[in-house]
Residue frames relative to the residue before (quaternion, step in Angstrom):
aa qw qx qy qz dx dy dz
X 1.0000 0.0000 0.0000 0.0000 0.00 0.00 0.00
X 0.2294 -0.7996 0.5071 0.2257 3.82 -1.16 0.62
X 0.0983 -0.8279 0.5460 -0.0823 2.91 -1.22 1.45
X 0.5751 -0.6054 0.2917 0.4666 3.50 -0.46 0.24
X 0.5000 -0.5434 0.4757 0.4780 4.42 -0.82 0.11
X 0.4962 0.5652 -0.5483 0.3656 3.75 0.56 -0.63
X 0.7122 0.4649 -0.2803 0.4451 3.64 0.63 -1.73
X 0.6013 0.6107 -0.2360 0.4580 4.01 0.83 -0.79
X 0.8371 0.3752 -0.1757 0.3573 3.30 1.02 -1.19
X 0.4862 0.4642 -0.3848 0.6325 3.29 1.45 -1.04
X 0.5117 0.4553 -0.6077 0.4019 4.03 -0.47 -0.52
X 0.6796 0.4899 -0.3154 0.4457 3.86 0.42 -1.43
X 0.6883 0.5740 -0.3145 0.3129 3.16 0.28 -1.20
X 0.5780 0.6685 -0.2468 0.3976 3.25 1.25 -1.77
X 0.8009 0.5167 0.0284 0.3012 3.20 0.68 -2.02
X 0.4184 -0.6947 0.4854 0.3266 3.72 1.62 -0.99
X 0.6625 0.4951 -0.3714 0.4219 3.48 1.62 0.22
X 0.3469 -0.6432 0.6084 0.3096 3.76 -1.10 -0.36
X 0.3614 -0.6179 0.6816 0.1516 3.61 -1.43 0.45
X 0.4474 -0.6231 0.6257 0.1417 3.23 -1.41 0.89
X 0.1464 0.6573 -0.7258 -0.1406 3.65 -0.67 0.72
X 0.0194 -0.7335 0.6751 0.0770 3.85 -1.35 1.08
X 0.5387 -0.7416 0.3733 0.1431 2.66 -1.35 1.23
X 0.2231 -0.8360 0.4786 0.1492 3.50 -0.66 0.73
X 0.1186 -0.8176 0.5497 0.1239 3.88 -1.48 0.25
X 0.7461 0.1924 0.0302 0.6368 3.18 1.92 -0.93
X 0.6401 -0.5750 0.3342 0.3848 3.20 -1.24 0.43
X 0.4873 0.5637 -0.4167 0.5206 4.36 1.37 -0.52
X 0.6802 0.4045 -0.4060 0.4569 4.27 0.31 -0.65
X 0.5700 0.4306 -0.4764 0.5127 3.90 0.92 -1.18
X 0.6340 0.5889 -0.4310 0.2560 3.51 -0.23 -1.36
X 0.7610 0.5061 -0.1688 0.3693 3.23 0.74 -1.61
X 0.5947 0.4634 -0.3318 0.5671 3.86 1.40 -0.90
X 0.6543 0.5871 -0.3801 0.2876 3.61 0.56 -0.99
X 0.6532 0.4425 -0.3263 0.5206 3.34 0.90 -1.53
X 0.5859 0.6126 -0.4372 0.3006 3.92 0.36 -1.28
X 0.6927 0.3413 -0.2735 0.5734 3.63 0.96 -1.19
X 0.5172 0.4132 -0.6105 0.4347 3.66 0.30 0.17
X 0.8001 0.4446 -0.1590 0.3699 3.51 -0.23 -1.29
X 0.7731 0.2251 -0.3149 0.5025 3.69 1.25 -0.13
X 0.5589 -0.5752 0.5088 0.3128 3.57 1.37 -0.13
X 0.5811 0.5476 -0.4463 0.4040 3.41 0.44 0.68
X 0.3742 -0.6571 0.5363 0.3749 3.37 -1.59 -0.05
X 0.2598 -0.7687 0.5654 0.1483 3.40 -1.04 0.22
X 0.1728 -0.8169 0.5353 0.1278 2.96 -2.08 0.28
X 0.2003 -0.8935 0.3736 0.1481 3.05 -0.08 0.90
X 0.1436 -0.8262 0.5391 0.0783 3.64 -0.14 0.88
X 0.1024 -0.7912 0.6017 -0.0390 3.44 -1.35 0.66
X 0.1884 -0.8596 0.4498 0.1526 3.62 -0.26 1.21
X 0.6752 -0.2802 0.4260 0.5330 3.83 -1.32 0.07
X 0.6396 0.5092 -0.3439 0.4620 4.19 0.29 -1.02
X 0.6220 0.6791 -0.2619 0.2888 3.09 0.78 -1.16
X 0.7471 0.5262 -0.0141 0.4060 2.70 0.67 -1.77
X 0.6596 0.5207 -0.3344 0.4266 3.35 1.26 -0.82
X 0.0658 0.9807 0.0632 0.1729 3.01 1.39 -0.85
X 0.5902 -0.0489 0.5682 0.5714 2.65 -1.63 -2.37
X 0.6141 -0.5201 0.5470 0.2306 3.81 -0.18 -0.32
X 0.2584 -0.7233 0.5746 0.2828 3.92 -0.47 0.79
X 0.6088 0.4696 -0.4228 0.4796 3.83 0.11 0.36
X 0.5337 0.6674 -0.3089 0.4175 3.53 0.80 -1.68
X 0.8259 0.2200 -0.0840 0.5122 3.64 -0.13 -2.10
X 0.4089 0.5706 -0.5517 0.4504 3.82 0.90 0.14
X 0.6659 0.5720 -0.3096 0.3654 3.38 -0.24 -1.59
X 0.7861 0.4779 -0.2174 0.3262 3.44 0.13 -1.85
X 0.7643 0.3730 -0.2658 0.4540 3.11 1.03 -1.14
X 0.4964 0.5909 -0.4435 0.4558 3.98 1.32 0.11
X 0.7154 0.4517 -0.3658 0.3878 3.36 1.13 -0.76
X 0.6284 0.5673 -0.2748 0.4558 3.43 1.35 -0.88
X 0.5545 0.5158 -0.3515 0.5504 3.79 1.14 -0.06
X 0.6607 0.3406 -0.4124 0.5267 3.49 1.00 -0.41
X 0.7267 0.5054 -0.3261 0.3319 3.39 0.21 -0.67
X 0.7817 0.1802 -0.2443 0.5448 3.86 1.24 0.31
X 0.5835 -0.6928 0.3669 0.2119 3.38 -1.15 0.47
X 0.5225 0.5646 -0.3767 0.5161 3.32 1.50 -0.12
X 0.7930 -0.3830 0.4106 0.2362 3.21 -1.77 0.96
X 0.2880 0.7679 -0.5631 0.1013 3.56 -0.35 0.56
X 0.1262 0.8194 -0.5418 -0.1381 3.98 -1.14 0.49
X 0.5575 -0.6073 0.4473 0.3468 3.51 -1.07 0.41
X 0.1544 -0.8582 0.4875 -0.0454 3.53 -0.55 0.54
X 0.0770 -0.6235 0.7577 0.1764 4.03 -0.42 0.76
X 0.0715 -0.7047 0.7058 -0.0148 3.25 -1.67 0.91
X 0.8481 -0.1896 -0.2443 0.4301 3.17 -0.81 2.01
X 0.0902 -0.8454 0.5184 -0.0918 3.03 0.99 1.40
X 0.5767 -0.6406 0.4404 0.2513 4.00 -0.98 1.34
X 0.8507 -0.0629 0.3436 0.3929 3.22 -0.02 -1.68
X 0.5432 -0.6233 0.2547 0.5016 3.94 -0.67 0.97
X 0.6735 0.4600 -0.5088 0.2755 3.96 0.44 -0.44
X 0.5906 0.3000 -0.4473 0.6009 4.02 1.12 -0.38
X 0.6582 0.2628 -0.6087 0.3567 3.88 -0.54 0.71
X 0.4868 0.6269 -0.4076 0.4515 3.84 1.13 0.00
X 0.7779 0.4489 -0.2168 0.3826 3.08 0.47 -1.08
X 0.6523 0.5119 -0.3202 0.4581 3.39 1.21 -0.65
X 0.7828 0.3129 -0.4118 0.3460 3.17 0.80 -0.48
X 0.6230 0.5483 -0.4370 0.3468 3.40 0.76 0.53
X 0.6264 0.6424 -0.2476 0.3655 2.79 1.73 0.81
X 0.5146 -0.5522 0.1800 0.6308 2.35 2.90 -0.15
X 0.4351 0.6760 -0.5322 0.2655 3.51 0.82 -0.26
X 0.2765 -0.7899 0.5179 0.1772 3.54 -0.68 0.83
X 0.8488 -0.1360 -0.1373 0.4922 3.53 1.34 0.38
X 0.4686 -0.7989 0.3626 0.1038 3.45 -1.11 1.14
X 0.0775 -0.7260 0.6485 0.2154 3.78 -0.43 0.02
X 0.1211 -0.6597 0.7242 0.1602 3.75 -0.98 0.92
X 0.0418 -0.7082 0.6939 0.1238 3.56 -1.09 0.96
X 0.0090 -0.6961 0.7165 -0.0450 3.55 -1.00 1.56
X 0.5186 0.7192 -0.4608 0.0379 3.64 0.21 0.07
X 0.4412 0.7315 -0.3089 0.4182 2.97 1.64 0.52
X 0.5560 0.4379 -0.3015 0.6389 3.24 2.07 -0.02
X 0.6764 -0.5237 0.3204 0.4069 3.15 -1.46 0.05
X 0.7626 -0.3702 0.2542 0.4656 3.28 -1.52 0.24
X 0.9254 0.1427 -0.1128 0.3325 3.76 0.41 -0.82
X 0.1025 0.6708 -0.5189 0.5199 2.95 2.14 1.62
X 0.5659 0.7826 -0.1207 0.2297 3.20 0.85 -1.62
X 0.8002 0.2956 -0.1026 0.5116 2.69 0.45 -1.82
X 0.7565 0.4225 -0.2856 0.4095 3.68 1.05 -1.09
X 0.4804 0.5391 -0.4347 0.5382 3.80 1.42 1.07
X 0.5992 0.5468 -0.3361 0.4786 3.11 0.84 -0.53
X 0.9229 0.0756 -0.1662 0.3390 3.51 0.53 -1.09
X 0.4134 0.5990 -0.5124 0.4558 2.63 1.01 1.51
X 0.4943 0.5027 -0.3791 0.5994 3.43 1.63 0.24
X 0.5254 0.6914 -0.3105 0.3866 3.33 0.98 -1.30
X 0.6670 0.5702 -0.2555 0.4059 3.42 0.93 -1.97
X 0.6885 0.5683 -0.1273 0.4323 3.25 0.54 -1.82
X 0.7067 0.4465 -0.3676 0.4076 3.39 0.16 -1.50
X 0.7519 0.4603 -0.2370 0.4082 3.87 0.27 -1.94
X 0.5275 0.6875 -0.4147 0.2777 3.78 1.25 -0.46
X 0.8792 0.2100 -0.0861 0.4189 2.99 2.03 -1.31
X 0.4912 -0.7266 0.2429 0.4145 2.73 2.22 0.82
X 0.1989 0.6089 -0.5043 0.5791 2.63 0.74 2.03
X 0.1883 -0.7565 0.6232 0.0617 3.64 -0.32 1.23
X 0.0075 0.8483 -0.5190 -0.1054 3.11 -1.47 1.05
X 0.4706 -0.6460 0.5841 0.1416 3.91 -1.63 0.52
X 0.1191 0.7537 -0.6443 0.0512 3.29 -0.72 0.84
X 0.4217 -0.6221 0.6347 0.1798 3.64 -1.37 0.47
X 0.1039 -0.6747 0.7284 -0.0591 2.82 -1.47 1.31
X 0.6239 0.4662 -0.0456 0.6256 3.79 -0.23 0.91
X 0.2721 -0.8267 0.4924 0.0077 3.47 -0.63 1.45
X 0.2408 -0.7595 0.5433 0.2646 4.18 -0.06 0.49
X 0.4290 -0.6159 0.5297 0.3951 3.81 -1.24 0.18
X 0.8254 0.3461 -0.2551 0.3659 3.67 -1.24 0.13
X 0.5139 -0.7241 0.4457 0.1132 3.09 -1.75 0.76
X 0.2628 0.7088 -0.5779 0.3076 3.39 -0.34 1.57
X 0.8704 0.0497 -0.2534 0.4192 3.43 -1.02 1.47
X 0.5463 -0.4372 0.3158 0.6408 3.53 1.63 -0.11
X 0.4660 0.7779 -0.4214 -0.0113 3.45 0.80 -0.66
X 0.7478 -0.3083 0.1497 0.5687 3.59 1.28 -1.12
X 0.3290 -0.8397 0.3340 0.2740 2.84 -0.99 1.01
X 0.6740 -0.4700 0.1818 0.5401 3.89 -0.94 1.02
X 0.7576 0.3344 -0.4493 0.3351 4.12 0.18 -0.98
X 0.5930 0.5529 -0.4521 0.3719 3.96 0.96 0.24
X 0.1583 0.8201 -0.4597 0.3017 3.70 1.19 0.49
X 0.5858 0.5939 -0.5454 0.0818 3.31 -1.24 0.51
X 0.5791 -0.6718 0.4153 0.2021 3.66 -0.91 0.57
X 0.5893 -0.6541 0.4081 0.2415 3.18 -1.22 1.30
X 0.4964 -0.5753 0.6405 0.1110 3.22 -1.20 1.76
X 0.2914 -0.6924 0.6388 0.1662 3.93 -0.79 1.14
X 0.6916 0.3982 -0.3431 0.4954 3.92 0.57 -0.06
X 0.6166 0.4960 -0.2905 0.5379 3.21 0.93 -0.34
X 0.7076 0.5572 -0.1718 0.3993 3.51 1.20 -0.48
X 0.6353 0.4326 -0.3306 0.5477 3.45 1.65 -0.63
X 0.6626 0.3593 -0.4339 0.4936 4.07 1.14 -0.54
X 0.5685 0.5992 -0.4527 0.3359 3.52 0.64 0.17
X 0.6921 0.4716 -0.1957 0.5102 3.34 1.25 -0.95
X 0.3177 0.7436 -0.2796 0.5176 3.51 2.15 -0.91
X 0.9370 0.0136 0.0980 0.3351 3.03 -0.74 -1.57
X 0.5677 0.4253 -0.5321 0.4623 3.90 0.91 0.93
X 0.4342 -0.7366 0.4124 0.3145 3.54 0.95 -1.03
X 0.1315 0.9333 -0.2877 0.1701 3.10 1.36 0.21
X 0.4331 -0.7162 0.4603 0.2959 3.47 -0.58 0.45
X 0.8033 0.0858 0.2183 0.5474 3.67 1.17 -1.69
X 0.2063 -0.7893 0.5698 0.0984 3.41 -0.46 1.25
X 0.1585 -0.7140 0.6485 0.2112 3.57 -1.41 0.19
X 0.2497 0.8935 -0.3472 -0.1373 2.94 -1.22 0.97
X 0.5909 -0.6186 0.3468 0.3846 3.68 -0.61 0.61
X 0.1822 0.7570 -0.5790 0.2419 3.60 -0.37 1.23
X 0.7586 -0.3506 0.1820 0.5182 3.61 1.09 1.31
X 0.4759 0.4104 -0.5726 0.5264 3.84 0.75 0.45
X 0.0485 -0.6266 0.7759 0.0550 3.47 -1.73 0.30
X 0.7267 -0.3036 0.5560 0.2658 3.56 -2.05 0.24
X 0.9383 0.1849 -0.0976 0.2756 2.84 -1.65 0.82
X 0.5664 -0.5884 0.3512 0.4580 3.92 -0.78 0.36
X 0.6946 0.5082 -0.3009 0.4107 3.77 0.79 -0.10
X 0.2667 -0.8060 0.5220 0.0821 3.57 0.74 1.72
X 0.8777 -0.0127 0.2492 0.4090 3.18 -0.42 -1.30
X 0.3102 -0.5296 0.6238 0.4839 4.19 -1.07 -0.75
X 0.7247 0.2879 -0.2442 0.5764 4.02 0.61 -0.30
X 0.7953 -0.2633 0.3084 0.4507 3.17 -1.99 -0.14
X 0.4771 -0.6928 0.4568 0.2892 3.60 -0.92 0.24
X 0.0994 0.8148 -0.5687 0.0533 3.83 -0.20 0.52
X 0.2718 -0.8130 0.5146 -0.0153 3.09 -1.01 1.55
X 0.2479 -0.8358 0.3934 0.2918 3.67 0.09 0.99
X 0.5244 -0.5844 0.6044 0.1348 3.44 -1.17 1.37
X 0.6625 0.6710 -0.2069 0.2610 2.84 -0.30 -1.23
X 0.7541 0.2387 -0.1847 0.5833 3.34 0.75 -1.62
X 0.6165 0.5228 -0.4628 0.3638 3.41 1.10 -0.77
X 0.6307 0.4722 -0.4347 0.4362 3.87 0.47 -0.51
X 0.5340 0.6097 -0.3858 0.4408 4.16 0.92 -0.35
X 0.5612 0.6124 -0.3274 0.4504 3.29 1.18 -1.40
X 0.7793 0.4296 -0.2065 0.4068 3.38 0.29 -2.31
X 0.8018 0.2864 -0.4096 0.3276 3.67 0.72 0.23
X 0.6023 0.5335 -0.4037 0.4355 3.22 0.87 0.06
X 0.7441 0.4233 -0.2424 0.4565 3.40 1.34 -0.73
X 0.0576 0.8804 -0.4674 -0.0558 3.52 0.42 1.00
X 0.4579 0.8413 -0.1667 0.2341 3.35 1.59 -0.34
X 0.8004 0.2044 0.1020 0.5542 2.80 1.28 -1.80
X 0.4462 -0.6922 0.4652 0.3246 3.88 -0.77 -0.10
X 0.5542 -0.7045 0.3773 0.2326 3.48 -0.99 1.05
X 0.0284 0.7777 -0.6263 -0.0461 3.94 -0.67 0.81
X 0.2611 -0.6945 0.6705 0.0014 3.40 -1.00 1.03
X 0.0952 -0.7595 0.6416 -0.0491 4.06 -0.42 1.53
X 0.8683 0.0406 -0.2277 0.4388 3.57 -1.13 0.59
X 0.4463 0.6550 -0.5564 0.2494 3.52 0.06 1.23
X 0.0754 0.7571 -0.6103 0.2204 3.31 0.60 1.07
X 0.1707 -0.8037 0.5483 0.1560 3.76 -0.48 0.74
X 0.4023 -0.8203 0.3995 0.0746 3.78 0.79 0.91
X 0.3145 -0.8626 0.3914 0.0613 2.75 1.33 1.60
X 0.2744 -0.7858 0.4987 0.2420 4.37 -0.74 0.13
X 0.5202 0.6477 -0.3538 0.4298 3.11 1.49 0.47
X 0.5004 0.5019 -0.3158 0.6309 3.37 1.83 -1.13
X 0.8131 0.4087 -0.2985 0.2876 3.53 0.07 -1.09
X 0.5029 0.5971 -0.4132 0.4688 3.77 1.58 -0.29
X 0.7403 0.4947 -0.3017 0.3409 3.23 0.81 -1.34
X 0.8052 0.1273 -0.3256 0.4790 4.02 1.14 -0.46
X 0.3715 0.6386 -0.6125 0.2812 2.96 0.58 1.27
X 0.5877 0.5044 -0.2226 0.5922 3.52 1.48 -1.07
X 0.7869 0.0788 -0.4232 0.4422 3.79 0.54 0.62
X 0.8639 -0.0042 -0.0535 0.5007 3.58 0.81 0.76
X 0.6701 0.6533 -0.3279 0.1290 2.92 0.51 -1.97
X 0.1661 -0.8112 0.5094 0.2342 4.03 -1.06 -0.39
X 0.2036 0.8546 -0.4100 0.2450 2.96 0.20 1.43
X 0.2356 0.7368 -0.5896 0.2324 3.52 1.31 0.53
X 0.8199 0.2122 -0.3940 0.3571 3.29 -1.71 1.20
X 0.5195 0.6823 -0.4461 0.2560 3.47 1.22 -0.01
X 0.1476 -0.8557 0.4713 -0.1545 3.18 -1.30 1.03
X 0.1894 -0.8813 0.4330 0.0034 3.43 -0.42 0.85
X 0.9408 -0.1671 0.2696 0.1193 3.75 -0.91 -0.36
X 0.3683 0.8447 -0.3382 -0.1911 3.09 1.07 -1.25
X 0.7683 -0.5598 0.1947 0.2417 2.91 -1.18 1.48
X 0.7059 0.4349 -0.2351 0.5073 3.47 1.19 -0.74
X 0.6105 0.5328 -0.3115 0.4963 3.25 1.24 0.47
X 0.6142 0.3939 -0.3912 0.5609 3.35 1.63 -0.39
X 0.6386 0.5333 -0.4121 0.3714 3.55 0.65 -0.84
X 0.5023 0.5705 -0.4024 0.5102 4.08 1.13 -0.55
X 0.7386 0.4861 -0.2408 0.4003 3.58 0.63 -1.20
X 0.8627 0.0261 -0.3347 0.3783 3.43 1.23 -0.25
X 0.4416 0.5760 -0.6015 0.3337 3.06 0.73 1.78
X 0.1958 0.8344 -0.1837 0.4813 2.86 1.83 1.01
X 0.4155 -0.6112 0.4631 0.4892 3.06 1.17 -1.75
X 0.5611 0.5650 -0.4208 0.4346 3.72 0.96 -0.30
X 0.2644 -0.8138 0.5133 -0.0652 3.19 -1.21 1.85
X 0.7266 0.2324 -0.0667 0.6431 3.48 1.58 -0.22
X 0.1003 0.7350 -0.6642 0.0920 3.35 -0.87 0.69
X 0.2664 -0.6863 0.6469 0.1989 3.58 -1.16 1.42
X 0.2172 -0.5548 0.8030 0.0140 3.08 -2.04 0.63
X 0.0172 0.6472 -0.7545 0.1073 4.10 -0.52 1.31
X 0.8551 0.4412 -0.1703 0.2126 3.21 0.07 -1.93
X 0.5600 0.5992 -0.3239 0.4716 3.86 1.41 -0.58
X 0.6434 0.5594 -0.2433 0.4625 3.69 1.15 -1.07
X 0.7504 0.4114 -0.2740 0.4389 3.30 1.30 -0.75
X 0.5794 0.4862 -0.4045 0.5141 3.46 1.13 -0.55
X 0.4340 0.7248 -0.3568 0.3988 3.73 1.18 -0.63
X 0.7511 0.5722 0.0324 0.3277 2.90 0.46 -1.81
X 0.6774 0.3814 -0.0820 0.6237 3.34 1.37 -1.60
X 0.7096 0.3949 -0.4558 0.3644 3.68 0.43 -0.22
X 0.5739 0.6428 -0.2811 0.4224 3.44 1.25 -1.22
X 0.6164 0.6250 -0.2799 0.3888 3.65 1.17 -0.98
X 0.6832 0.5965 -0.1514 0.3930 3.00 1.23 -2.18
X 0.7375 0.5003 -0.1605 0.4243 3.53 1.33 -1.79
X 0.4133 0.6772 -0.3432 0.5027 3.80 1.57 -0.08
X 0.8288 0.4141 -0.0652 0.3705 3.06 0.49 -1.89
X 0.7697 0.3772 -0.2305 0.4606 3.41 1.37 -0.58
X 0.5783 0.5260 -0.2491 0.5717 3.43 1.75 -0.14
X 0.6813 0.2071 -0.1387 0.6882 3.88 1.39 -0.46
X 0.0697 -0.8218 0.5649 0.0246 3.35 -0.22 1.32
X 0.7098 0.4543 -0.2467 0.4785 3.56 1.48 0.08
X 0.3795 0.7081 -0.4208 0.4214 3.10 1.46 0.05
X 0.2779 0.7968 -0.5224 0.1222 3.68 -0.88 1.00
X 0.4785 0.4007 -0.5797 0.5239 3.21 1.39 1.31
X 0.6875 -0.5250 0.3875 0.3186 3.33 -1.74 1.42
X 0.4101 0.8325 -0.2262 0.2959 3.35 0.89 -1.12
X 0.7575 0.3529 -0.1089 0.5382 3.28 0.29 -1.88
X 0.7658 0.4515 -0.1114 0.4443 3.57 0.36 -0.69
X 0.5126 0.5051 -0.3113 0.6207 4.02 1.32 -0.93
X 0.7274 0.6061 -0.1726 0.2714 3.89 0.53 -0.73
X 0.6184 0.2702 -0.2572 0.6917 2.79 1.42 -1.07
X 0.4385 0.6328 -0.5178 0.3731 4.01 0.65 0.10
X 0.8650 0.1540 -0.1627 0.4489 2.98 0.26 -1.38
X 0.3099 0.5084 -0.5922 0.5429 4.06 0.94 1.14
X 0.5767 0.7003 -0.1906 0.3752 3.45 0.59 -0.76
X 0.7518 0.2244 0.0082 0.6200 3.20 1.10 -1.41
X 0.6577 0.4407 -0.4333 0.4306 3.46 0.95 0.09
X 0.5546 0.5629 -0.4187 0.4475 3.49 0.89 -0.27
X 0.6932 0.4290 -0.3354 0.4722 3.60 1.27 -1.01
X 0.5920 0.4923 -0.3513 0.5327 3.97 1.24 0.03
X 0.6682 0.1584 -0.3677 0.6270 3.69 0.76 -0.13
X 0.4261 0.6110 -0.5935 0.3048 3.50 -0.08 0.79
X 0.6032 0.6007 -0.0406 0.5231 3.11 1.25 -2.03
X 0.6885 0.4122 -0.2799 0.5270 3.91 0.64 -0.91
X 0.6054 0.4142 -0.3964 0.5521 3.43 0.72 -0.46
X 0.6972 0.3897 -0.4017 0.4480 3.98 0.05 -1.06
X 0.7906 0.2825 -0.4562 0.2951 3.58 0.25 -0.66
X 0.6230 -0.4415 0.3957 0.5102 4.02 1.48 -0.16
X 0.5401 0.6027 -0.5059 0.2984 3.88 0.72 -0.15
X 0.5727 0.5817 -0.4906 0.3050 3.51 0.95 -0.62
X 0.8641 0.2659 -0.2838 0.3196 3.37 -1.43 0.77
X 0.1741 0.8634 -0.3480 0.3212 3.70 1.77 -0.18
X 0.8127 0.2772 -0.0681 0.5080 3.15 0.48 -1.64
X 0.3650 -0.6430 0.5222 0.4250 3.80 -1.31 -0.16
């Protein structure tokens, strides 16, 4: 069923768990998240990006995912993720998205705030919960930012932000980055500020963007039929799970689904050299990616939530 993340997240919040939002482009990634939350009992999020949309079509990946919310009982919401500007957070929701992320943080601090609550205005008018980003992530992945505009959410800057737009959900940048290339060292997410955040910000709910933990199994598997990925790096898992006993209630996952996605594709093609319906190959992709989505539901604690 589709419902809005506010209603998804506070549950989390309530509970001590986090929600997967995974990003979608096609109809083999929904499939995969949809069944995962059948079979593990979880809610989901599904997140779609401005890229996305160009794509698949902003009706197209609407639809699917309205039909796939009817068609299981677990919690499920539609989701622009780092929406640009008020006419692509308009448009989605007249397309049904049940909730929007406006990502200004690429403006100043009080650009920011007066985008936000003018999305803020709009969004809650049609009960449409909304996420904004405070704070810049490293790396390059959907256009989102580029690595030398980086910098980490100010906790004081975070409670009048959350204060004075009204916001539902904050992102913030506490050492995750975009894309499979975390860091040049071990990754190390900074507690610290993130616990400063959770107290000053009592308002809103915590979202945690690039923390995909680039699992070395996905990355063995397209390396050994092509792929190039030497130095990639992710998260580590005990570092997300700290983060949401922390307070973090959402955590995207784009980049695991895709390396998911690309190895499973690569190992078809080089193991079935006759294989030339999409079919045979899209399948084991998206098996491929559902194991990596009920993996993730289990680390963050969503599995079993739902009946």
């Amino acid at each position: 069923m589709l419902t809005t993340n506010n209603e998804i997240m506070s549950a989390a919040a309530m509970d001590g768990y986090a929600v997967g939002a995974f990003n979608i482009s096609n109809l083999e990634t929904l499939l995969a998240i949809a069944e995962a939350a059948v079979e593990e009992k979880s809610p989901a999020i599904i997140g779609v990006t401005p890229s996305a949309i160009r794509y698949g079509g902003l009706n197209h990946l609407a639809e699917i995912v309205k039909v796939s919310a009817k068609s299981i009982s677990q919690p499920m919401s539609l989701h622009l993720d780092h929406g640009k500007d008020v006419e692509n957070v308009r448009n989605c929701i007249d397309a049904g998205f049940t909730s929007v992320m406006i990502d200004a943080s690429h403006l100043g601090f009080e650009e920011n705030i007066a985008v936000t609550k003018e999305v803020v205005s709009l969004a809650h008018s049609r009960c449409v919960s909304v996420e904004a980003e405070l704070g810049r992530l490293m790396g390059i992945e959907e256009e989102v930012v580029e690595e030398k505009e980086a910098f980490l959410t100010d906790p004081d800057e975070a409670e009048e932000f959350v204060r004075r737009t009204g916001i539902d959900a904050l992102a913030i940048a506490i050492g995750t980055a975009h894309g499979p290339y975390k860091s040049k060292g071990e990754p190390k997410l900074d507690f610290a500020r993130l616990n400063a955040i959770k107290e000053r910000v009592k308002g809103a709910l915590i979202v945690l963007h690039g923390a995909s933990s680039v699992p070395p199994w996905i990355i063995s598997k397209a390396s050994k039929y092509g792929a190039e990925l030497s130095g990639a790096k992710g998260i580590p898992e005990k570092q997300i799970k700290k983060a949401i006993s922390l307070g973090v209630s959402k955590i995207n996952i784009d980049t695991d689904l895709r390396l998911a996605f690309t190895g499973a594709v690569r190992e078809t093609l080089a193991t079935s050299p006759k294989a030339y319906d999409p079919r045979k190959f899209l399948i084991h992709a998206k098996e491929t990616m559902k194991e990596v989505v009920k993996g993730k539901m289990q680390l963050f604690g969503s599995s079993g939530k739902t009946p």
